[in-house]
BADO-900043 format. One record per residue: x, y, z of N, C-alpha, C in turn; chain. Coordinates in pm, 1 decimal, decimal comma, always signed. Example, Ala and Ser with C-alpha at 12.3 -4.5 7.8 and 13.67 -1.06 7.14 Angstrom:
BEGIN
+1319,0 | -569,0 | +780,0 | +1230,0 | -450,0 | +780,0 | +1320,0 | -330,0 | +780,0 | A
+1285,0 | -225,0 | +708,0 | +1367,0 | -106,0 | +714,0 | +1290,0 | +3,0 | +787,0 | A
//
This chain:
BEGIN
+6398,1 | +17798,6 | +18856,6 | +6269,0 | +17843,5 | +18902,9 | +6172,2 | +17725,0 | +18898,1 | A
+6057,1 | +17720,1 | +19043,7 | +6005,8 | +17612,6 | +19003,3 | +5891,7 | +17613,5 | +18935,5 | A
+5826,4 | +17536,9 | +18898,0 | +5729,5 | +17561,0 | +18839,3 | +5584,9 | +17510,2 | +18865,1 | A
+5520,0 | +17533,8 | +18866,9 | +5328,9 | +17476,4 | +18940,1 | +5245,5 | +17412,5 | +18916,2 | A
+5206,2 | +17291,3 | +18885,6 | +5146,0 | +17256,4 | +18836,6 | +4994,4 | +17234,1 | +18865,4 | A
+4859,3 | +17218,1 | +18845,1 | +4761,1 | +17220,8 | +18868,6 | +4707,6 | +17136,2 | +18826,5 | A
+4641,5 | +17030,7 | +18889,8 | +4558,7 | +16954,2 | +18831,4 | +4394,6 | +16931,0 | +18848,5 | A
+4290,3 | +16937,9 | +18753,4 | +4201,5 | +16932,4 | +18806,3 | +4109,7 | +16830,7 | +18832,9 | A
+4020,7 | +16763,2 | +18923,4 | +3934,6 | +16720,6 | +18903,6 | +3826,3 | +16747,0 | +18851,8 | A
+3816,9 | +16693,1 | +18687,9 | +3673,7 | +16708,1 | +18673,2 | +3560,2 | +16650,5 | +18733,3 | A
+3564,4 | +16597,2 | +18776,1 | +3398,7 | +16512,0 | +18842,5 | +3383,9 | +16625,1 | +18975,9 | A
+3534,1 | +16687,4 | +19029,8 | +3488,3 | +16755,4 | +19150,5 | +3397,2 | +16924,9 | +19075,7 | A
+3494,8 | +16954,1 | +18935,2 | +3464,8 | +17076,7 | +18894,9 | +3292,7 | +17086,0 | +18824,3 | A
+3299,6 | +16941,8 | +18799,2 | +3141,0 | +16966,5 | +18715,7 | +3050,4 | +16994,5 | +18871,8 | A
+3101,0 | +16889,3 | +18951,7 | +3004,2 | +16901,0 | +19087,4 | +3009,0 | +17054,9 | +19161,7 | A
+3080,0 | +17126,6 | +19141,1 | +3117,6 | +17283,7 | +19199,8 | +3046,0 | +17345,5 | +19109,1 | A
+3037,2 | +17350,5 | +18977,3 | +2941,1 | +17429,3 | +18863,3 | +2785,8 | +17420,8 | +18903,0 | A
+2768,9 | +17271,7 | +18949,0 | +2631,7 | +17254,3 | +19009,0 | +2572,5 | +17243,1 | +19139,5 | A
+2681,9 | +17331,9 | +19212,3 | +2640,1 | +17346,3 | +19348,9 | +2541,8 | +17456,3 | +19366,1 | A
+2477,9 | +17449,5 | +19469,2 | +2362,9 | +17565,3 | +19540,2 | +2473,8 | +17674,3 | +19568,7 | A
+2556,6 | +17690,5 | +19610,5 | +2691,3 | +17792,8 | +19640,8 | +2676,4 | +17930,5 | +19499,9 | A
+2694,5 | +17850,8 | +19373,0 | +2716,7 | +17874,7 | +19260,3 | +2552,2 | +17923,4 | +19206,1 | A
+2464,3 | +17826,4 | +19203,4 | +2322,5 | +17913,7 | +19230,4 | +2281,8 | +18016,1 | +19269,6 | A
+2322,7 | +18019,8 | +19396,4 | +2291,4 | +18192,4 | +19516,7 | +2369,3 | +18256,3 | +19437,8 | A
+2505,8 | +18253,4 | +19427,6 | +2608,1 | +18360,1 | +19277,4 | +2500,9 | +18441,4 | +19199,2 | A
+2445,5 | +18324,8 | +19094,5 | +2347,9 | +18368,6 | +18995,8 | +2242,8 | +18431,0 | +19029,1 | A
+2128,0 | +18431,9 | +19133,5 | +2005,1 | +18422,2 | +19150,8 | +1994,4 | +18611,0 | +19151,3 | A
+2081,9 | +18635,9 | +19231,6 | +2076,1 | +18797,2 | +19253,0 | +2073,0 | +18869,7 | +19106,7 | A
+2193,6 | +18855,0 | +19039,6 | +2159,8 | +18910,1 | +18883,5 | +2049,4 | +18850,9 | +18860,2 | A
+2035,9 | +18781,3 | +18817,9 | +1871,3 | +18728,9 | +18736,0 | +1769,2 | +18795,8 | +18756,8 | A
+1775,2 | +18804,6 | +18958,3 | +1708,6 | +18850,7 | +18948,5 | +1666,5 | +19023,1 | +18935,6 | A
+1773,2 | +19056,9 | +18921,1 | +1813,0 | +19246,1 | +18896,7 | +1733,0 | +19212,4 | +18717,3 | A
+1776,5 | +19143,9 | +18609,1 | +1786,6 | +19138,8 | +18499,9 | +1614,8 | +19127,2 | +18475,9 | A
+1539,0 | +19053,0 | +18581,8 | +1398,9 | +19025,5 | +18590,9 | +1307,3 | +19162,0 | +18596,4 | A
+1348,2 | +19235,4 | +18743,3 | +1337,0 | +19363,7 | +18734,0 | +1302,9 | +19443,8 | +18637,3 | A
+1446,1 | +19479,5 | +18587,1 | +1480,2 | +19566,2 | +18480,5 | +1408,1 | +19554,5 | +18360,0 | A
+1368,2 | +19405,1 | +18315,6 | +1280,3 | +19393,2 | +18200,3 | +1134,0 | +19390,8 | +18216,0 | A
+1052,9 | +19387,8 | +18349,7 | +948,5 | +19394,0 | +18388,2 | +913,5 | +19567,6 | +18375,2 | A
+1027,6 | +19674,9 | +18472,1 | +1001,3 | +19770,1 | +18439,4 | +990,0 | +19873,0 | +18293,7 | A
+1078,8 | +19803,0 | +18195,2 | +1097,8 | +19876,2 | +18100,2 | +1003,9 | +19811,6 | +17987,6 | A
+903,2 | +19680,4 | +18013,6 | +864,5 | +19600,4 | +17899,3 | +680,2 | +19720,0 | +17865,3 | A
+687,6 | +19710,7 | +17751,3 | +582,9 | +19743,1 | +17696,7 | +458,0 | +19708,4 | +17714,1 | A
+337,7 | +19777,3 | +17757,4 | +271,6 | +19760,0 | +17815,8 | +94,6 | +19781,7 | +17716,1 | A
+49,4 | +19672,3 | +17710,8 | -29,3 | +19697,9 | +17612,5 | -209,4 | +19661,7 | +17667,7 | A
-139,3 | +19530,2 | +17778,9 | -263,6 | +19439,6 | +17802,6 | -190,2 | +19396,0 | +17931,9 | A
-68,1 | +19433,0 | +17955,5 | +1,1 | +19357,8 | +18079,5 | +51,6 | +19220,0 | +18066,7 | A
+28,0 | +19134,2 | +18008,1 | +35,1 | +18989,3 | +17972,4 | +195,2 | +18975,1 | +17943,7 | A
+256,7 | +19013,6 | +17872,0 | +347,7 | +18999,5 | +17845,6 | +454,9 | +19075,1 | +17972,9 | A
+434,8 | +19143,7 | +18012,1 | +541,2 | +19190,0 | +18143,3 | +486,4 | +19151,0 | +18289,9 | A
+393,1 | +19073,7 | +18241,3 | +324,2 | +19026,2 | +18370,3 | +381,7 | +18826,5 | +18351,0 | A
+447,0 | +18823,6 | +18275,9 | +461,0 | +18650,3 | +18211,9 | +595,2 | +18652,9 | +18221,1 | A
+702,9 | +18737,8 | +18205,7 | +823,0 | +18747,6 | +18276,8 | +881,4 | +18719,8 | +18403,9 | A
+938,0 | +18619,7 | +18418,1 | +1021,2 | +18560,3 | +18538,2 | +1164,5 | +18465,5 | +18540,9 | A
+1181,9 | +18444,4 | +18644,6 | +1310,5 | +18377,4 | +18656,1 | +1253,4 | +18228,1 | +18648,3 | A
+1359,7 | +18196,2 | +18627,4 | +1350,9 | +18038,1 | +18601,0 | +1502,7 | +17940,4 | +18662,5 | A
+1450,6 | +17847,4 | +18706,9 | +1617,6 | +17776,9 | +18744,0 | +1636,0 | +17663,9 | +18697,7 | A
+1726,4 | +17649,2 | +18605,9 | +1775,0 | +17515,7 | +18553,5 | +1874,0 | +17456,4 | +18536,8 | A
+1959,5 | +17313,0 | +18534,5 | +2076,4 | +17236,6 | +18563,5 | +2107,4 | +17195,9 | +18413,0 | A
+2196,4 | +17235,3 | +18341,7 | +2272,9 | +17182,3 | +18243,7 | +2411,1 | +17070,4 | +18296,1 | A
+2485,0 | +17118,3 | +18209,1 | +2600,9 | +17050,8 | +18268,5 | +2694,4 | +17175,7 | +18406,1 | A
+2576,6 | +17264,9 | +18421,0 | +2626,0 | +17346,4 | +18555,7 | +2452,3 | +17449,6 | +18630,9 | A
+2462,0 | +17494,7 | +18673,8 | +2367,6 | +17587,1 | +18755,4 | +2318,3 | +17689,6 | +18650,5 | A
+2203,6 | +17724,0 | +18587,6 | +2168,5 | +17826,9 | +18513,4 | +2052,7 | +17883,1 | +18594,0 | A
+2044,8 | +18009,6 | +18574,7 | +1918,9 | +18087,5 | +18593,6 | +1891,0 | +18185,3 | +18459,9 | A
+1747,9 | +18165,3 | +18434,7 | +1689,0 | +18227,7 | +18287,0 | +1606,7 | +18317,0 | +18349,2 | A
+1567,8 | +18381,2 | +18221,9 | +1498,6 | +18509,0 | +18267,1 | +1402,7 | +18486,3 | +18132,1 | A
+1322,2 | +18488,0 | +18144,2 | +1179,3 | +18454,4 | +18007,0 | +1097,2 | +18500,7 | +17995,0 | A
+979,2 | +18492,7 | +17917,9 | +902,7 | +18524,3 | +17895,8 | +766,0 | +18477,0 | +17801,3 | A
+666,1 | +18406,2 | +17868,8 | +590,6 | +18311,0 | +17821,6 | +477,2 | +18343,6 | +17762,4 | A
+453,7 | +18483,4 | +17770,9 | +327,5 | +18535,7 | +17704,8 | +304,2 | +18481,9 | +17533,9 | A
+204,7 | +18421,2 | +17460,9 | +271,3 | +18388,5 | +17336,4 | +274,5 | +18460,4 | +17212,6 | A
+263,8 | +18587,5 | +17267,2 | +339,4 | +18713,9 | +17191,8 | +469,0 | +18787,4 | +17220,1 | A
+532,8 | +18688,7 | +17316,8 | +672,3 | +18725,0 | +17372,3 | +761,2 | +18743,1 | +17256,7 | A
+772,0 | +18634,0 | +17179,7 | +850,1 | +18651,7 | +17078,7 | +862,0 | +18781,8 | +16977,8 | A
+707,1 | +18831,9 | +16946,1 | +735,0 | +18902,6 | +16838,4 | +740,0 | +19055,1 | +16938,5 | A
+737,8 | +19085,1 | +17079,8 | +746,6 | +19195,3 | +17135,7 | +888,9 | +19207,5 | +17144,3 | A
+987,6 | +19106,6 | +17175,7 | +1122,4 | +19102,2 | +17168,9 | +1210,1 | +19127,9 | +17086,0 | A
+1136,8 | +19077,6 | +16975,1 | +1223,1 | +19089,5 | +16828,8 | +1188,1 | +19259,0 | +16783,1 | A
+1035,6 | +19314,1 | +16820,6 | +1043,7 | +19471,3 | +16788,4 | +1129,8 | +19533,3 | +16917,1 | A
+1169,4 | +19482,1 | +16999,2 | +1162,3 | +19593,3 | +17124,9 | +1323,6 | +19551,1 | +17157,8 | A
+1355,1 | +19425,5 | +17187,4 | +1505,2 | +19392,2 | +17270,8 | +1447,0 | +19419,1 | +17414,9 | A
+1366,8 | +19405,4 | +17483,4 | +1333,0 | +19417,3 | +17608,3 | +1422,4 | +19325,6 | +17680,4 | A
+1433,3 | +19191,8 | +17659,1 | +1488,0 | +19101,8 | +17747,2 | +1662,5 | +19126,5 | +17705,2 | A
+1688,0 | +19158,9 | +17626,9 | +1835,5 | +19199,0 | +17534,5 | +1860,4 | +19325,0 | +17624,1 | A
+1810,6 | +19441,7 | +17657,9 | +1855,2 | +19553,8 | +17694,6 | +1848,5 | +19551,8 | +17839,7 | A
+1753,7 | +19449,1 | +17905,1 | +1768,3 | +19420,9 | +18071,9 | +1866,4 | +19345,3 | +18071,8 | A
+1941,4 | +19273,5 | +18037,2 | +2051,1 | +19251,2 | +18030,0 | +2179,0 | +19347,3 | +18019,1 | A
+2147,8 | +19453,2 | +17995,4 | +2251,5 | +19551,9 | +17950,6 | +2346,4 | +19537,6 | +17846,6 | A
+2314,4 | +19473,0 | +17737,2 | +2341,3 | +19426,1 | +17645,2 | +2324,6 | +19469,3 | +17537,4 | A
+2237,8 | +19620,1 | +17510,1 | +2148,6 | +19638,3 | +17424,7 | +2139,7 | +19808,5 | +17462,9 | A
+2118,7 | +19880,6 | +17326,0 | +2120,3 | +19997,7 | +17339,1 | +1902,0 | +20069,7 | +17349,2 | A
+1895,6 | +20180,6 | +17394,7 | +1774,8 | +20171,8 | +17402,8 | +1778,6 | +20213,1 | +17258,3 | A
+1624,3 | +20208,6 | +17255,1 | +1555,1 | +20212,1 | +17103,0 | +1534,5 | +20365,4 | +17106,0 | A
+1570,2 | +20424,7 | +16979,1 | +1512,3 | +20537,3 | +16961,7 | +1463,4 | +20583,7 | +16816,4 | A
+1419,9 | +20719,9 | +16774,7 | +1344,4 | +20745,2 | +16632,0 | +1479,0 | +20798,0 | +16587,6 | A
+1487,9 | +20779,0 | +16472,4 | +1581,9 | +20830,3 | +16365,5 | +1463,1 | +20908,8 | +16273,3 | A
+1537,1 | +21034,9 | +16193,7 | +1470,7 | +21007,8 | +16099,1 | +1587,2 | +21082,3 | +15976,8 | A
+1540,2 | +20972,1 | +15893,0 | +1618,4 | +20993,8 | +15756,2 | +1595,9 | +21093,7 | +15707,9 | A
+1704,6 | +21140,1 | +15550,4 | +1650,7 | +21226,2 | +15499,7 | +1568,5 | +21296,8 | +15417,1 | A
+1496,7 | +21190,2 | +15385,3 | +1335,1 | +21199,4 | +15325,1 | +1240,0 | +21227,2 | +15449,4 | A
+1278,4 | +21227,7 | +15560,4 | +1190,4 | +21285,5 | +15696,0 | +1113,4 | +21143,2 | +15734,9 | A
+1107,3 | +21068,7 | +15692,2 | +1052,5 | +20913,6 | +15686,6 | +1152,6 | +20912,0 | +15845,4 | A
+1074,7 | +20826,2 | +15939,0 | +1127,8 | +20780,2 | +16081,2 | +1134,2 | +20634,6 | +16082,3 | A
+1275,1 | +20599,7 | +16139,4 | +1265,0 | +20482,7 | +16159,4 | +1284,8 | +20397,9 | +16319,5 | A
+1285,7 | +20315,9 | +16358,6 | +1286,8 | +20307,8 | +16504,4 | +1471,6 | +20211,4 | +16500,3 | A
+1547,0 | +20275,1 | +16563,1 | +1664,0 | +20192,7 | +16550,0 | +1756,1 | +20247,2 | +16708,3 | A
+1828,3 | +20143,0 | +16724,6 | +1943,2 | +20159,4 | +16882,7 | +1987,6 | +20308,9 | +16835,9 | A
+2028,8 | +20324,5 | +16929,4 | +2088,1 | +20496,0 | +16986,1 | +2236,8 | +20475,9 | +16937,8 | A
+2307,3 | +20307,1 | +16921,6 | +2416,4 | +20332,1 | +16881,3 | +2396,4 | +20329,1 | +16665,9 | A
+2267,2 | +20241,3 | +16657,6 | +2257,1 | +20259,1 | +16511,8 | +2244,2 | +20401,4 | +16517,8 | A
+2172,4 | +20478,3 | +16536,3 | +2151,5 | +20619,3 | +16491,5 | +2241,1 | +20743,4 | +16543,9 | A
+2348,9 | +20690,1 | +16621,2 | +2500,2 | +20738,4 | +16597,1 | +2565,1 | +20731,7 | +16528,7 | A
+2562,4 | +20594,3 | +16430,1 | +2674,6 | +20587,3 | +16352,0 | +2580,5 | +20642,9 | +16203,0 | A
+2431,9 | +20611,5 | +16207,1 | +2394,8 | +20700,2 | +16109,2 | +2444,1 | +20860,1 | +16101,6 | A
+2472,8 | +20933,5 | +16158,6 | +2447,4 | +21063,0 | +16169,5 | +2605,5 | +21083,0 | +16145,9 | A
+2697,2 | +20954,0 | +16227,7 | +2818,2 | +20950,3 | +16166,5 | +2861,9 | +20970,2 | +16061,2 | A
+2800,7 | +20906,5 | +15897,3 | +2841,8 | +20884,6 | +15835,3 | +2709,6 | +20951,5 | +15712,4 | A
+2606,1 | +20995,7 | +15800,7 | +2555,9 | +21117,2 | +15685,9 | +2622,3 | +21236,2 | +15640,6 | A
+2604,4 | +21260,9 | +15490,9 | +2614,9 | +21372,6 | +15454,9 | +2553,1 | +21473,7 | +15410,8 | A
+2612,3 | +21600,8 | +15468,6 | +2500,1 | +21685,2 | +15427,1 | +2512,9 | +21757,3 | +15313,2 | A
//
């Protein structure tokens, strides 16, 4: 039996990672992922879901980011997963509440496996 061998060019493969071809690929998700976190982001003053956009940048291949520059982005992300769950990456947030009746705000899959493994 014979057998196949493949060889690659890297200088051609880094140049294919950073083609416009490979760009247009990306641009459509990003920009679905842009969307999705604009519609679902928390809305207080607008600033922060109004500071959300795509971005395009060249590493050692074609990237497109999705950000957010408001400079309270950070700490809306870290309570919320907004940019984590437009990604689909991320469960939505919902209330738990323990059994002292105390509520806590945690993913739909944390407060599955809570309820999993409560006893009554």
């Amino acid at each position: 039996m014979a057998r196949t061998r493949v060889t690659l060019i890297h200088s051609e493969v880094e140049a294919m990672l950073k083609s416009a071809g490979v760009r247009a690929v990306l641009v459509g998700p990003a920009d679905r992922v842009e969307a999705a976190a604009k519609a679902s982001a928390p809305v207080a003053s607008g600033a922060y879901r109004d500071s959300i956009h795509r971005e395009s940048a060249t590493t050692d291949r074609a990237v497109e980011l999705v950000v957010a520059d408001d400079p309270k982005s950070r700490i809306i992300e870290s309570r919320t997963g907004n940019l984590a769950r437009a990604l689909g990456g991320g469960s939505p947030m919902v209330y738990y509440v323990r059994k002292d009746g105390t509520r806590i705000r945690v993913t739909q899959k944390q407060a599955d496996n809570y309820s999993r493994n409560r006893t009554t």
